[in-house]
PAVOMI-748643 format. One line per 3 residues: for each residue x, y, z of N, C-alpha, C. Coordinates in pm, 1 decimal, padded with zeros to 6 digits. Example, Ala and Ser with C-alpha at 12.3 -4.5 7.8 and 13.67 -1.06 7.14 Angstrom:
<rs>
01319.0,-00569.0,00780.0,01230.0,-00450.0,00780.0,01320.0,-00330.0,00780.0 | 01285.0,-00225.0,00708.0,01367.0,-00106.0,00714.0,01290.0,00003.0,00787.0
</rs>
This chain:
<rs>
10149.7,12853.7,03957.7,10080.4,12737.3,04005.8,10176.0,12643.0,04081.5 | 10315.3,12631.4,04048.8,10399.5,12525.7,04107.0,10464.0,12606.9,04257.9 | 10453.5,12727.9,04256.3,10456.1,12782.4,04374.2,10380.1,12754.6,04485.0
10210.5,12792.9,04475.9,10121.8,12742.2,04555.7,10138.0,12585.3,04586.6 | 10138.4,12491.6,04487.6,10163.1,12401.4,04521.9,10288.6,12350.1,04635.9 | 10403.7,12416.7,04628.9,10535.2,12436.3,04714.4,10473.1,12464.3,04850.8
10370.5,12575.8,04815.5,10295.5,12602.5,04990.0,10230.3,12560.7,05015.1 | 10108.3,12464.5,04985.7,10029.0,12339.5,05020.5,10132.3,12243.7,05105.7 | 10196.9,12220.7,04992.3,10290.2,12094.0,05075.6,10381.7,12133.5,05197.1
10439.4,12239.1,05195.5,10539.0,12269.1,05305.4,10403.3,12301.2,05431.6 | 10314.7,12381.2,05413.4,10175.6,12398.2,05469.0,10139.4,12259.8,05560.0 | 10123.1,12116.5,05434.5,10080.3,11994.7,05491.6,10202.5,11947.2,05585.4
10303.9,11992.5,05595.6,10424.2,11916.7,05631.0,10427.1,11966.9,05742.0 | 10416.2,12113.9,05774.9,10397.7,12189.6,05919.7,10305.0,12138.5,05994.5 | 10203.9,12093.7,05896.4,10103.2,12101.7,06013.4,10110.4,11903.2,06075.5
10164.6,11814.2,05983.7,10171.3,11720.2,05995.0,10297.8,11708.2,06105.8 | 10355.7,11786.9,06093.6,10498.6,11802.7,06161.0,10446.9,11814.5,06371.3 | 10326.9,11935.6,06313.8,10302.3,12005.6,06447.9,10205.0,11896.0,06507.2
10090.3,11817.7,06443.6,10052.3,11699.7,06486.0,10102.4,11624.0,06545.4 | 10255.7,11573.3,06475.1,10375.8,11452.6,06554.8,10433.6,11477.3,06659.4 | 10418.7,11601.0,06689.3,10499.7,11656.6,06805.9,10400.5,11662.8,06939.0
10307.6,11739.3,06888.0,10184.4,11749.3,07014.8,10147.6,11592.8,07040.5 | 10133.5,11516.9,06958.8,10144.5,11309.3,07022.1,10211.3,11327.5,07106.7 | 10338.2,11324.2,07063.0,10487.3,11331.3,07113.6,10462.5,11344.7,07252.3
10434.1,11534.7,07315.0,10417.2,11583.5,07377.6,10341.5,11519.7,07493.0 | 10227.7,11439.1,07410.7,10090.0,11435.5,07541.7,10151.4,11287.9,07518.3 | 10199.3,11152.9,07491.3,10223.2,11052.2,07531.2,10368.1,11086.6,07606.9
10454.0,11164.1,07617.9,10529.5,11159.6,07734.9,10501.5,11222.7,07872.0 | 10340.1,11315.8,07859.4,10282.9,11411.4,07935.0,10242.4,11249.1,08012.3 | 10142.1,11175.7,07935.4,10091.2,11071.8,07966.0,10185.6,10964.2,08073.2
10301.6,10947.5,08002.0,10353.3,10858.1,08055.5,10410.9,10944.9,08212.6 | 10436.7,11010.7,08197.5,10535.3,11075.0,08329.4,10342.3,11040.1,08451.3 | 10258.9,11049.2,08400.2,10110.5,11092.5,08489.8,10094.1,10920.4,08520.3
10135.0,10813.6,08444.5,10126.7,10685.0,08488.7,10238.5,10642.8,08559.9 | 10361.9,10707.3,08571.3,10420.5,10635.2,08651.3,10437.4,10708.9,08764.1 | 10364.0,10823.9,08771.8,10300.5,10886.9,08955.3,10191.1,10801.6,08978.6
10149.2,10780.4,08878.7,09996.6,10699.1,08939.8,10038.4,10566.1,08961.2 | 10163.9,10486.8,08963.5,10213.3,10377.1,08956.9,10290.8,10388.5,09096.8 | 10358.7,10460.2,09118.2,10435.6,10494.2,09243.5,10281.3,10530.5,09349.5
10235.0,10541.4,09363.2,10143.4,10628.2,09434.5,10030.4,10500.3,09482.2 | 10036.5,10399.1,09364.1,09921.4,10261.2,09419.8,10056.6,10209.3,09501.4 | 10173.5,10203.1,09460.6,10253.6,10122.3,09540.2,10287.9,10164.1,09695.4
10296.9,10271.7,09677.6,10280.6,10413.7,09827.3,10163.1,10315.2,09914.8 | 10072.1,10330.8,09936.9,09905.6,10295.7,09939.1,09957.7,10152.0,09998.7 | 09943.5,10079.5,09870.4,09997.9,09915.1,09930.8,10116.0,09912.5,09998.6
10188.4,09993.3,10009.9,10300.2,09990.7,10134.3,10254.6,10012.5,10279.7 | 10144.5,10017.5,10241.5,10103.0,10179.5,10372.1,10003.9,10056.0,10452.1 | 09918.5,09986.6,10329.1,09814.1,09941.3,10403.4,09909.2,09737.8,10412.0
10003.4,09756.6,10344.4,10111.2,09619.2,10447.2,10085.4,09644.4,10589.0 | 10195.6,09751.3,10588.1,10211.3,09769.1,10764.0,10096.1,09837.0,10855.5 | 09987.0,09881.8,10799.0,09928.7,09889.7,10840.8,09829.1,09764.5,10937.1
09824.2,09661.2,10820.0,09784.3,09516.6,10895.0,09872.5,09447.0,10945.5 | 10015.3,09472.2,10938.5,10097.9,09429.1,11051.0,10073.9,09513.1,11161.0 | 10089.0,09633.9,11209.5,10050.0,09653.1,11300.8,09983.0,09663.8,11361.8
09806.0,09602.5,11276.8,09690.7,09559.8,11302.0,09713.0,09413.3,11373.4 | 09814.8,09333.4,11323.1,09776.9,09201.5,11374.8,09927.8,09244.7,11557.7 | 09970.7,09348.3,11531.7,10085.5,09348.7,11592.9,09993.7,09407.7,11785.5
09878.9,09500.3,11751.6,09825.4,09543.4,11820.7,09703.3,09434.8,11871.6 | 09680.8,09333.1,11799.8,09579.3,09234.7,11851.9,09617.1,09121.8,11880.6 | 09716.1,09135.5,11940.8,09842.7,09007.3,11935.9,09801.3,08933.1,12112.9
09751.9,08825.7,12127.7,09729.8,08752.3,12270.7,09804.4,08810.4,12350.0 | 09919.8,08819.4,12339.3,10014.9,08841.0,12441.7,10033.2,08996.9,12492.5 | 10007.2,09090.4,12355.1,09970.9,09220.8,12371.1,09853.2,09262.0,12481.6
09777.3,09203.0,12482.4,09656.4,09214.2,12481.1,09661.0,09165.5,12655.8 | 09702.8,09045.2,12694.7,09700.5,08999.6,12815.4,09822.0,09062.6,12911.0 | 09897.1,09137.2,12842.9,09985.0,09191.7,12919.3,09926.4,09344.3,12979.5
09896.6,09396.8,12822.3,09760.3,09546.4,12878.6,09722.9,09471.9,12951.2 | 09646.6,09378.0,12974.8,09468.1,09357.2,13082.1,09523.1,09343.9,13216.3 | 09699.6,09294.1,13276.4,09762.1,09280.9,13383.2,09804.7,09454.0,13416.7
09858.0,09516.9,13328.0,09937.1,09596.6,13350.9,09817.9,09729.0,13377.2 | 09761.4,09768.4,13293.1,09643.5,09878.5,13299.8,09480.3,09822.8,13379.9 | 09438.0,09737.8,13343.1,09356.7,09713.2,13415.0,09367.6,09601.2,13543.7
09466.9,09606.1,13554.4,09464.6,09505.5,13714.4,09400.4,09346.0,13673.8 | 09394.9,09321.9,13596.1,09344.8,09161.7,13584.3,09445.7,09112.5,13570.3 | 09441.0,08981.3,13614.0,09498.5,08849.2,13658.2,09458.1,08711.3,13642.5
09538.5,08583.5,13567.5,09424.9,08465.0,13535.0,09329.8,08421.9,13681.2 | 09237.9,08376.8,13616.0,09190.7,08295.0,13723.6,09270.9,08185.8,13840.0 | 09208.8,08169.7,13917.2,09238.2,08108.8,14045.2,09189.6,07967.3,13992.4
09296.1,07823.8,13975.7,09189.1,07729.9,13938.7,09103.8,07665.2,14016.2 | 09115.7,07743.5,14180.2,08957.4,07680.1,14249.2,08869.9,07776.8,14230.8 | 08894.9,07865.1,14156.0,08750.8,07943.1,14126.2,08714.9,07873.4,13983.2
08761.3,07787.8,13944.0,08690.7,07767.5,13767.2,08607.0,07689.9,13806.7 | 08497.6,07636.8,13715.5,08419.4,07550.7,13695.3,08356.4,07496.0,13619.7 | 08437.0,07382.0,13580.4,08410.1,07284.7,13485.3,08276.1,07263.9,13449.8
08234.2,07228.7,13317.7,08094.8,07196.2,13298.1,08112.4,07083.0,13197.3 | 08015.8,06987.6,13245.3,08015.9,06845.8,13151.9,07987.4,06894.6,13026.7 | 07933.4,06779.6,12953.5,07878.8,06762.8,12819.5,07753.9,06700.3,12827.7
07720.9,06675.3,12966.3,07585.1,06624.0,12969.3,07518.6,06727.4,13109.8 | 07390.4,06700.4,13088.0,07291.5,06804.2,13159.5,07270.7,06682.6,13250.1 | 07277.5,06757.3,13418.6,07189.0,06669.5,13545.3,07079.2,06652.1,13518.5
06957.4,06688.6,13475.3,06847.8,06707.5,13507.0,06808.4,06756.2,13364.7 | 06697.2,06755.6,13318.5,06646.1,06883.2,13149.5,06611.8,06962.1,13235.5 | 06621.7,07088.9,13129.4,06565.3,07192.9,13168.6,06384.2,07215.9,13164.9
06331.5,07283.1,13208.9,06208.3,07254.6,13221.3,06183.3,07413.5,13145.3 | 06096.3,07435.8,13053.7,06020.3,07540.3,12974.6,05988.8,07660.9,13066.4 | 06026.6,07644.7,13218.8,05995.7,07758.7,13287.4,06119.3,07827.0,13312.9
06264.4,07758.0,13297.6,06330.7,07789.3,13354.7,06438.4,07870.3,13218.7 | 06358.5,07835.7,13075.3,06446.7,07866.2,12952.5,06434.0,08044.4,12951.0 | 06514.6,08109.1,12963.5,06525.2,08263.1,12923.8,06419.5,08306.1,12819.4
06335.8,08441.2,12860.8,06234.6,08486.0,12773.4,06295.7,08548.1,12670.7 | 06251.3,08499.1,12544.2,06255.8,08616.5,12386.0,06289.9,08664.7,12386.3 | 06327.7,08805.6,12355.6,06321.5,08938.6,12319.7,06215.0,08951.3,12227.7
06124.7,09049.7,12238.0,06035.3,09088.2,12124.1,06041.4,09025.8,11961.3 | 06024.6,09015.9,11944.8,06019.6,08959.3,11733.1,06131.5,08903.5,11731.2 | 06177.9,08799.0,11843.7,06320.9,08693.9,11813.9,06230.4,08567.5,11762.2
06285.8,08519.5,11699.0,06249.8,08390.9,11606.8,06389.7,08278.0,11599.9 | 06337.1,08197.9,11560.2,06449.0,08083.7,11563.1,06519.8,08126.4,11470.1 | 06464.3,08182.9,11336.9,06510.9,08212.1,11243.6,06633.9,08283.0,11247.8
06623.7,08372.1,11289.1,06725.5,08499.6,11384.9,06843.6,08343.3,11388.3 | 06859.6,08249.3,11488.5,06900.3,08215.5,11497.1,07001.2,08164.0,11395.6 | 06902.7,08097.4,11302.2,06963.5,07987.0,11204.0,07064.0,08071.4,11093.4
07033.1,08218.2,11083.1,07054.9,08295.7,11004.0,07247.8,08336.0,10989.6
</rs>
C-alpha cells in the first residue's frame, strides 16, 4: 500500500510538473507573439507618419503651383485681367435672371 501511494504522488508530481512547464511554454510562446504584434503596430504607425508627411509634402502650395507652371503651362494672372467685385450689388437681381434648380434641389440641400 505505501508503494502505490509513492506512485500516486510521484504520478501527481509529473503531471503537476508537466502542467508548469506547458504554462511556461505557451506564456513565453505568448509573449515572443506580443512583442511581433508590438513591433508590427509600430511598423504601421511609422509607415502611416510618413506617409502623411508626404501627403502634406505632395499638397504643398508651392508644390502644386510650380507643377501648374512647369507641366501645364499656367501662369498667375495678368492684374488687368482680374476683376474686382464689391460687397454690394448695382442693381437686385430680378427672379428671371436667378439660375434654374436642378430637379429635387431644395433649400434644404442647401442648409444641410
Amino acid at each position: 500500500m505505501n508503494e502505490t501511494k509513492t506512485w500516486i504522488l510521484a504520478a501527481s508530481a509529473a503531471a503537476l510538473a508537466f502542467v508548469f512547464l506547458t504554462e511556461q511554454v505557451q506564456a513565453t510562446r505568448l509573449g515572443y507573439e506580443l512583442g511581433s504584434a508590438r513591433s508590427a503596430i509600430k511598423a504601421r504607425r511609422d509607415r502611416v507618419a510618413y506617409l502623411r508627411l508626404e501627403l502634406d509634402r505632395l499638397h504643398a502650395p508651392q508644390r502644386l503651383a510650380s507643377l501648374a507652371q512647369s507641366r501645364l503651362g499656367m501662369t498667375p494672372p495678368m492684374p488687368e485681367s482680374l476683376i474686382v467685385l464689391g460687397n454690394t450689388v448695382d442693381r437686385p437681381l430680378r427672379v428671371a435672371e436667378l439660375p434654374k434648380p436642378e430637379k429635387g434641389f431644395t433649400l434644404s440641400r442647401l442648409i444641410d
